[in-house]
SEKE-988612 format. One record per residue (C-alpha): residue number from 1; residue in three letters; chain; x, z, y. Coordinates in steps of 0.02 Angstrom, whole numbers. Example, Ala and Ser with C-alpha at 12.3 -4.5 7.8 and 13.67 -1.06 7.14 Angstrom:
<pts>
+-----+-----+---+--------+--------+--------+
|   k |   r | c |     xx |     zz |     yy |
+-----+-----+---+--------+--------+--------+
|   1 | ala | A |    615 |    390 |   -225 |
|   2 | ser | A |    684 |    357 |    -53 |
+-----+-----+---+--------+--------+--------+
</pts>
This chain:
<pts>
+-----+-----+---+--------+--------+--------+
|   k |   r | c |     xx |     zz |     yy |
+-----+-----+---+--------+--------+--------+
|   1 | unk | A |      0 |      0 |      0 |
|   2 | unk | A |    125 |     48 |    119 |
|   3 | unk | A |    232 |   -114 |    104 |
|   4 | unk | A |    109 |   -217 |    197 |
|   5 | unk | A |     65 |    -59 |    318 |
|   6 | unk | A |    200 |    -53 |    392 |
|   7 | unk | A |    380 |    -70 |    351 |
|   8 | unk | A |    487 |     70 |    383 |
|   9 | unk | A |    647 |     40 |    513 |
|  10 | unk | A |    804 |    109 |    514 |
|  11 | unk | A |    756 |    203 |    346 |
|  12 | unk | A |    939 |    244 |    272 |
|  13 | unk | A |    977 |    276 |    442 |
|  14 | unk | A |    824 |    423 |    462 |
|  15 | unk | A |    874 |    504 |    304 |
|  16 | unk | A |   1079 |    524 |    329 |
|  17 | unk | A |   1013 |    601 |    526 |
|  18 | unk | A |    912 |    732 |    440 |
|  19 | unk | A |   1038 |    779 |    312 |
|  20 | unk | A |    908 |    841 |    195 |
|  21 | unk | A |    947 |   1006 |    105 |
|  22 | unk | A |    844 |   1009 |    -50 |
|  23 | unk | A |    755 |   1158 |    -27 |
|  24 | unk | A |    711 |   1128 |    147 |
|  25 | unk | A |    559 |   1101 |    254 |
|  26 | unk | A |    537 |    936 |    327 |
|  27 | unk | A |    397 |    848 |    456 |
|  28 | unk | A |    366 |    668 |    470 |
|  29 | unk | A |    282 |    667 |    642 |
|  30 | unk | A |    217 |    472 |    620 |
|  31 | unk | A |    168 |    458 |    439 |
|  32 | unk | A |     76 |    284 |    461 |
|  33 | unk | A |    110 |    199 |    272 |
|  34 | unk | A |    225 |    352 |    207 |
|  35 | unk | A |    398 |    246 |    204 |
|  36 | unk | A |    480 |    382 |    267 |
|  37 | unk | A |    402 |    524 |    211 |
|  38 | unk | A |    418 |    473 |     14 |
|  39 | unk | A |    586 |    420 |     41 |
|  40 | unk | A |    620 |    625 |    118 |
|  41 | unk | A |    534 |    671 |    -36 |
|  42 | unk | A |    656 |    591 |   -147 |
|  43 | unk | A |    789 |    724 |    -78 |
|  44 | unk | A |    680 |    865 |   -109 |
|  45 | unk | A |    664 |    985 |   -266 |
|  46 | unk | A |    518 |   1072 |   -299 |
|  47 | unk | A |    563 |   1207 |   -172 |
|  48 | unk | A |    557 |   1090 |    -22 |
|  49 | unk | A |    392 |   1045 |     72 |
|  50 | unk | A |    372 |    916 |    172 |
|  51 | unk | A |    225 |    909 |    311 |
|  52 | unk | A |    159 |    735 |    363 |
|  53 | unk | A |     69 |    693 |    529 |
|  54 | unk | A |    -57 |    566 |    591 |
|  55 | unk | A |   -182 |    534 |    703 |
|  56 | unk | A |   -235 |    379 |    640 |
|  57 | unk | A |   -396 |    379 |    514 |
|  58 | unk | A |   -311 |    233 |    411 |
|  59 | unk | A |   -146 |    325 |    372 |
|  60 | unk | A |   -228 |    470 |    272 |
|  61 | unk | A |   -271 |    329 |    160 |
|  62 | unk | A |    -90 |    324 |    118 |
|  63 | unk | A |    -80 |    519 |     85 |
|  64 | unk | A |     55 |    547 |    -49 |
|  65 | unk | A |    -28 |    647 |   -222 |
|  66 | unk | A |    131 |    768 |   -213 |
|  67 | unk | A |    128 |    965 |   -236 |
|  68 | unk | A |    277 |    970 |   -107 |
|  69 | unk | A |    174 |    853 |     39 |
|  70 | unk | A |     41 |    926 |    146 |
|  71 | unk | A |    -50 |    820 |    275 |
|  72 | unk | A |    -90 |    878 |    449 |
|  73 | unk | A |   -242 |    733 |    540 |
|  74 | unk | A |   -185 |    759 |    712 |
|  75 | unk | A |    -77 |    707 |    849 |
|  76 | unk | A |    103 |    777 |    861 |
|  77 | unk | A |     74 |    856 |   1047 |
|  78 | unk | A |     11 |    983 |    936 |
|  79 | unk | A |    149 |   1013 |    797 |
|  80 | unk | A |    187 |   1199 |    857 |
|  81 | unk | A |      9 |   1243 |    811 |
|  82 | unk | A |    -24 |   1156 |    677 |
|  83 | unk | A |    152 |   1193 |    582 |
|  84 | unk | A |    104 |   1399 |    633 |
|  85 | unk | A |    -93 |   1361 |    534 |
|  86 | unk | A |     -8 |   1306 |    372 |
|  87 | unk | A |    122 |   1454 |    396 |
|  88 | unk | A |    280 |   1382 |    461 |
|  89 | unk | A |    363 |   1460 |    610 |
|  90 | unk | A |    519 |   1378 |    596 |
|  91 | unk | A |    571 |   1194 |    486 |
|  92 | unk | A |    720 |   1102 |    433 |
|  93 | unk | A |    702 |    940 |    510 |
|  94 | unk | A |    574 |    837 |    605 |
|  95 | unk | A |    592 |    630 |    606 |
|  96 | unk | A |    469 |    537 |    742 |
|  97 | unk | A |    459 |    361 |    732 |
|  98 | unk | A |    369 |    321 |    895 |
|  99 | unk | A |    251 |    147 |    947 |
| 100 | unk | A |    122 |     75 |    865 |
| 101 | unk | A |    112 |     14 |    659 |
| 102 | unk | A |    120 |   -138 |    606 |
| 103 | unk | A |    -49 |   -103 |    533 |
| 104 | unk | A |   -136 |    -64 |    695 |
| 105 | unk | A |    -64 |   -232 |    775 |
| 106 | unk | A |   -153 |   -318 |    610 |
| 107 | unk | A |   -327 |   -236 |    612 |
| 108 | unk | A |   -405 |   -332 |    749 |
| 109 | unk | A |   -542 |   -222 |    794 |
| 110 | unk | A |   -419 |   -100 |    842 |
| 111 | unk | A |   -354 |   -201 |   1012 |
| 112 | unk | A |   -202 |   -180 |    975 |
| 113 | unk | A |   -134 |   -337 |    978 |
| 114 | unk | A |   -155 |   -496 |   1098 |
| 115 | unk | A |   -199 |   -620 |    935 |
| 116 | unk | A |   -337 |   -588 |    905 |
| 117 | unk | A |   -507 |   -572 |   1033 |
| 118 | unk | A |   -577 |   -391 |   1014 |
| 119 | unk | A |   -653 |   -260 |   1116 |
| 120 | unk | A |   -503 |   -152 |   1208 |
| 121 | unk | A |   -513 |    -12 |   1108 |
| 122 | unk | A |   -308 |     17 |   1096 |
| 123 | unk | A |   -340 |    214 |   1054 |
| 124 | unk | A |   -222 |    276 |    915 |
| 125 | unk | A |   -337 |    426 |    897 |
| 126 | unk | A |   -538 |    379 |    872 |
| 127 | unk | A |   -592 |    520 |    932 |
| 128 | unk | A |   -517 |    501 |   1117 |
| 129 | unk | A |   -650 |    457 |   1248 |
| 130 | unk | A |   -566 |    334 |   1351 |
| 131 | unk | A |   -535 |    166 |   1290 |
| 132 | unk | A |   -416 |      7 |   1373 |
| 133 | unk | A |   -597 |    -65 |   1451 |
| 134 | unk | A |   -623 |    101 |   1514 |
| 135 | unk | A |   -479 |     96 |   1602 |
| 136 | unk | A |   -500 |    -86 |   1669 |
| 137 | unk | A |   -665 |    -61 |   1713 |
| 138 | unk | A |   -663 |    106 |   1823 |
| 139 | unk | A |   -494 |    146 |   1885 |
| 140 | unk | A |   -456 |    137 |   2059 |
| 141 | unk | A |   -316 |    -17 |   2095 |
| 142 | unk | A |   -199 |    117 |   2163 |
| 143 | unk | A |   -199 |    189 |   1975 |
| 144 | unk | A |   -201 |     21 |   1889 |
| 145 | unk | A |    -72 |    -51 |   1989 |
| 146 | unk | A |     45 |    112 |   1957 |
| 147 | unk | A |     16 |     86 |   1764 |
| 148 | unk | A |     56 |    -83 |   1755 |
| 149 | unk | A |    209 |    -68 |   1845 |
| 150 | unk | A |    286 |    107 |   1768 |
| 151 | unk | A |    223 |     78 |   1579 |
| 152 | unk | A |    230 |   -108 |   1576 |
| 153 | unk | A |    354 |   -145 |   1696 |
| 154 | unk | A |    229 |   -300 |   1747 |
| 155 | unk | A |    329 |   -380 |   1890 |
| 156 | unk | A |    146 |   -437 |   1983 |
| 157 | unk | A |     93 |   -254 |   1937 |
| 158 | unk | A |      9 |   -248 |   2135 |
| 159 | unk | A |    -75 |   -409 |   2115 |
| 160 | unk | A |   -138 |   -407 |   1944 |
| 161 | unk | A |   -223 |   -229 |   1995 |
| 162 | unk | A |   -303 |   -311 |   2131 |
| 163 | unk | A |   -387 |   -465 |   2045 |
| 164 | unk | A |   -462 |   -357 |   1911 |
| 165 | unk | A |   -545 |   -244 |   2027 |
| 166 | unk | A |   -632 |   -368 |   2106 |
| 167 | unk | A |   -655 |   -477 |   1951 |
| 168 | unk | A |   -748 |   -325 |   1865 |
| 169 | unk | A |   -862 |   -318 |   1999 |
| 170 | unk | A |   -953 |   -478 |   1931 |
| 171 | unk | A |   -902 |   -455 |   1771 |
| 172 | unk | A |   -857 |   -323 |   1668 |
| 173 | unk | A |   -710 |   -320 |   1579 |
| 174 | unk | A |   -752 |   -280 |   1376 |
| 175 | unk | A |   -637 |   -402 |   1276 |
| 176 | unk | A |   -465 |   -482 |   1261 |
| 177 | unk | A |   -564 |   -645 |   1309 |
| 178 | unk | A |   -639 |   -556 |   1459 |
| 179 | unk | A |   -461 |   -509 |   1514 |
| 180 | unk | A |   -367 |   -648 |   1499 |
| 181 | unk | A |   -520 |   -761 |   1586 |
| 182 | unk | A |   -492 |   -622 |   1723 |
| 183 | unk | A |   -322 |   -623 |   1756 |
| 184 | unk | A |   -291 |   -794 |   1705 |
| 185 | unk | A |   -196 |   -849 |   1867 |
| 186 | unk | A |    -64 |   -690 |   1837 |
| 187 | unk | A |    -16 |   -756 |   1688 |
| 188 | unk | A |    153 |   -859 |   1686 |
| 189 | unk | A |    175 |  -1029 |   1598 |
| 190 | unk | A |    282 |  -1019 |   1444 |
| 191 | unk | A |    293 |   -812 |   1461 |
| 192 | unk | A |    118 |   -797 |   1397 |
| 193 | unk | A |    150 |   -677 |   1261 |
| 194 | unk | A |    291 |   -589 |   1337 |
| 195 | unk | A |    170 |   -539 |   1496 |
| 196 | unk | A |     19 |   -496 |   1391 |
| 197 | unk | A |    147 |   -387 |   1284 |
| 198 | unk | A |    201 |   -291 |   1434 |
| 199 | unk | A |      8 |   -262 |   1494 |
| 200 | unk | A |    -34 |   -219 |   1334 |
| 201 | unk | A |    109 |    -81 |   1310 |
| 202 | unk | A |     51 |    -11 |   1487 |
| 203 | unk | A |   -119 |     17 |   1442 |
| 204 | unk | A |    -79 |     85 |   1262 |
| 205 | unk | A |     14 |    210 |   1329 |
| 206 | unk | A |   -111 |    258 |   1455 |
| 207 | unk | A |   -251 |    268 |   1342 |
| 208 | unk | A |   -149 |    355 |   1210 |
| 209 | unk | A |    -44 |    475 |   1355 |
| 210 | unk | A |    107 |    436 |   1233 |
| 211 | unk | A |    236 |    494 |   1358 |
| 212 | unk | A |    163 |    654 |   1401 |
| 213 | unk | A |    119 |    688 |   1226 |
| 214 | unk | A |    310 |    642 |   1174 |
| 215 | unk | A |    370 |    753 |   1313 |
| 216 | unk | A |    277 |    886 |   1233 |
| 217 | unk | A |    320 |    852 |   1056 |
| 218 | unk | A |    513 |    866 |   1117 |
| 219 | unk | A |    479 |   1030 |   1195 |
| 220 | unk | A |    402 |   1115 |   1033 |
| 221 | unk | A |    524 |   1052 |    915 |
| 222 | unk | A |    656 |   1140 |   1023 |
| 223 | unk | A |    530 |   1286 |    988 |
| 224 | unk | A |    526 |   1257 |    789 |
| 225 | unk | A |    686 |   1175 |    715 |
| 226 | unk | A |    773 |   1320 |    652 |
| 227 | unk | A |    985 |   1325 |    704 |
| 228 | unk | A |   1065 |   1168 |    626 |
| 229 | unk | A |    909 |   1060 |    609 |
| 230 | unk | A |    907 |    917 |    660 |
| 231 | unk | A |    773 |    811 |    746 |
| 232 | unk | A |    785 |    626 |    712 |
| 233 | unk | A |    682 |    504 |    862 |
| 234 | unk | A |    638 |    331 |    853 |
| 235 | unk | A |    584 |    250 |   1001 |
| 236 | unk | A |    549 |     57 |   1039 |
| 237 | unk | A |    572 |     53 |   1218 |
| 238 | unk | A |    653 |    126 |   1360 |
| 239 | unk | A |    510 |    233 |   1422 |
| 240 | unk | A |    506 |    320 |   1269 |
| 241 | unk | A |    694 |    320 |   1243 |
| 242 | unk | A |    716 |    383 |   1404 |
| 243 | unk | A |    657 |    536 |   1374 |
| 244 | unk | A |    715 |    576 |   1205 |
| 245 | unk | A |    907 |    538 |   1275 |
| 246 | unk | A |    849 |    653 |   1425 |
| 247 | unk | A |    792 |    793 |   1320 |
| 248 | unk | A |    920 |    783 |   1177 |
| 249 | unk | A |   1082 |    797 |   1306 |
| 250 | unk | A |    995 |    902 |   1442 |
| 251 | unk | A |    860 |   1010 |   1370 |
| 252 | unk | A |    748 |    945 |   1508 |
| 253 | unk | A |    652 |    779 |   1572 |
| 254 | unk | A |    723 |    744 |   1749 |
| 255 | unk | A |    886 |    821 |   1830 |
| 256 | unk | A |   1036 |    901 |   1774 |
| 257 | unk | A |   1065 |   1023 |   1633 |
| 258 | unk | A |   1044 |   1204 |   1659 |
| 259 | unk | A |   1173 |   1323 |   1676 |
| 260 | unk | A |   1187 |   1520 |   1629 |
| 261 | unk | A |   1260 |   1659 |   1728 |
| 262 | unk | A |   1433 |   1609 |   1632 |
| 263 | unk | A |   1413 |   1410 |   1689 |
| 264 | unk | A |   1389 |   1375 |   1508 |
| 265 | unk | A |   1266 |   1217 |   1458 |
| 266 | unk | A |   1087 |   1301 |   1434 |
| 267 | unk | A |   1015 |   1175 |   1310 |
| 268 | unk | A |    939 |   1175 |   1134 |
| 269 | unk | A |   1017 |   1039 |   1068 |
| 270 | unk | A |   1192 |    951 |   1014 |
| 271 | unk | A |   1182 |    791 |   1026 |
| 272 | unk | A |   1240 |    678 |    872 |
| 273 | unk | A |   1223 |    515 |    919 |
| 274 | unk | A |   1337 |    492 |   1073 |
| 275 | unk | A |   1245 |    307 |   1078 |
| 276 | unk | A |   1097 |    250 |   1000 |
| 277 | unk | A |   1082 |    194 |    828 |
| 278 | unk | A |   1011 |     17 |    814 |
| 279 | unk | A |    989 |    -97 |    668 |
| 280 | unk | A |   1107 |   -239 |    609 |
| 281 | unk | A |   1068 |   -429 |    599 |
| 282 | unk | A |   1014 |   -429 |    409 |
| 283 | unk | A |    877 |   -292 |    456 |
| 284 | unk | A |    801 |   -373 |    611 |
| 285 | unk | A |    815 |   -537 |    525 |
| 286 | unk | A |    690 |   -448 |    355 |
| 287 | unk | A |    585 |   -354 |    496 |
| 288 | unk | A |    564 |   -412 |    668 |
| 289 | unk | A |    511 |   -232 |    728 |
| 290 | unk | A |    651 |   -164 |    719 |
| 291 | unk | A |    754 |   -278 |    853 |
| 292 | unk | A |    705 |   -137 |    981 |
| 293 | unk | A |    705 |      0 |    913 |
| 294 | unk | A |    837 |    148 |    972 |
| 295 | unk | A |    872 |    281 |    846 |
| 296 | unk | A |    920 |    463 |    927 |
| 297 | unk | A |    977 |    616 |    830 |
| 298 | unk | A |   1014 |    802 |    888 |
| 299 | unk | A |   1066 |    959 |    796 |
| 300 | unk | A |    983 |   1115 |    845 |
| 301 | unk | A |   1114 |   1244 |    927 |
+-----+-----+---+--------+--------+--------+
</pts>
């Protein structure tokens, strides 16, 4: 099931960064088809547990049958929580691999994914209220524009806000087909995909509120790796790796590290991976996915 879910990236890579003791406690934050979490489970004897994560209806259909795996159906913001419910206060090692399955870019109704004409749904979690044509359809073109420009980097961020406020007024704004009719002269020739990519990755990420939720996440596993885990990120683009390079060297989000009466580094983490970890020719030429994607790792001090 999981091969055509979603192919796992950087997988050898994932398991040498949490250098698995047997015996251990492990979390797979993004459990999506279970590549990574049954290849953790390999390394584990029957003491070690590992403690899978996911939002996403569709991925508990991939739930491992395993006396050692226990399944958590929510969002990693709330991993402090939910790791304290099953009785966990502190864990070995926690591996995120961050952005959207390959499975949610191929089930159209999702809106996921620009191929295929769908209502804008784009929420990870079905339970959320607010929806992509939500946010097309009733924020204010301050708002709009300031999405398009942080989380999609949209270089006609200003103008594309603009032309869908006052396209919505006549029409509202429900599917891909709506959208593209809308903002059809925004579009550039030849760059089709590439634009729509960018749009689409700003309003996932504002109808998901994956940065604050991954700025969170970071903050709680400084909380519950115990001293010598390690925590193992996986981001696809910068405003995700951003922060995970941020938090892993500096213990904080924006500024410089924090000192102690002694002017010693105040921070949780050491960092392993001086640079990122990305994947070689022969991987990106069997998975496409994984051109982009940045792999951090930090050791808990």
């Amino acid at each position: 099931m999981e091969n055509n879910y979603h192919v796992p990236v950087l997988l050898q890579e994932c398991i040498d960064g949490l250098a698995i003791k047997p015996d251990g406690v492990y979390v797979d934050v993004t459990f999506g088809g279970g590549g990574h979490s049954r290849e953790i489970l390999k390394h584990l004897n029957d003491k070690g547990v590992l403690i899978a994560f996911d939002q996403d209806p569709d991925a508990q259909r991939n739930k491992i049958d395993d006396p050692r795996f226990r399944f958590v159906d929510q969002n990693f913001g709330y991993l402090k929580n939910n790791l304290r419910l099953l009785g966990y206060k502190q864990v070995d090692g926690i591996l995120a691999d961050l952005g959207v399955s390959s499975h949610q870019f191929n089930e159209p109704e999702r809106g996921f994914s620009i191929r295929f004409d769908a209502d804008l749904d784009m929420r990870m979690d079905q339970q959320r209220p607010l929806t992509a044509a939500i946010v097309l359809n009733t924020y204010v073109e301050e708002d709009l524009h300031k999405i398009f420009g942080l989380y999609g980097e949209v270089q006609n961020a200003k103008s594309l806000a603009r032309t869908i406020v006052t396209s919505r007024l006549e029409n509202p704004i429900q599917t891909l087909a709506d959208f593209k009719s809308a903002i059809a002269a925004h579009i550039p020739r030849g760059k089709e995909n590439k634009y729509m990519a960018q749009v689409f990755q700003a309003l996932r990420i504002e109808v998901n509120a994956e940065i604050e939720v991954l700025e969170r996440f970071l903050e709680q596993c400084a909380d519950v790796l115990k001293p010598g885990g390690r925590l193992v990120v996986m981001s696809y683009h910068s405003l995700e790796d951003r922060p995970v390079k941020n938090f892993l060297a500096k213990g904080k989000f924006r500024g410089e590290v924090e000192k102690d009466f002694f002017g010693n580094d105040q921070k949780p983490f050491n960092v392993i991976t001086r640079k990122a970890i990305v994947a070689d020719e022969d991987e990106v030429a069997r998975n496409n996915r994984a051109r982009s994607a940045k792999l951090r790792i930090g050791e808990k001090l």
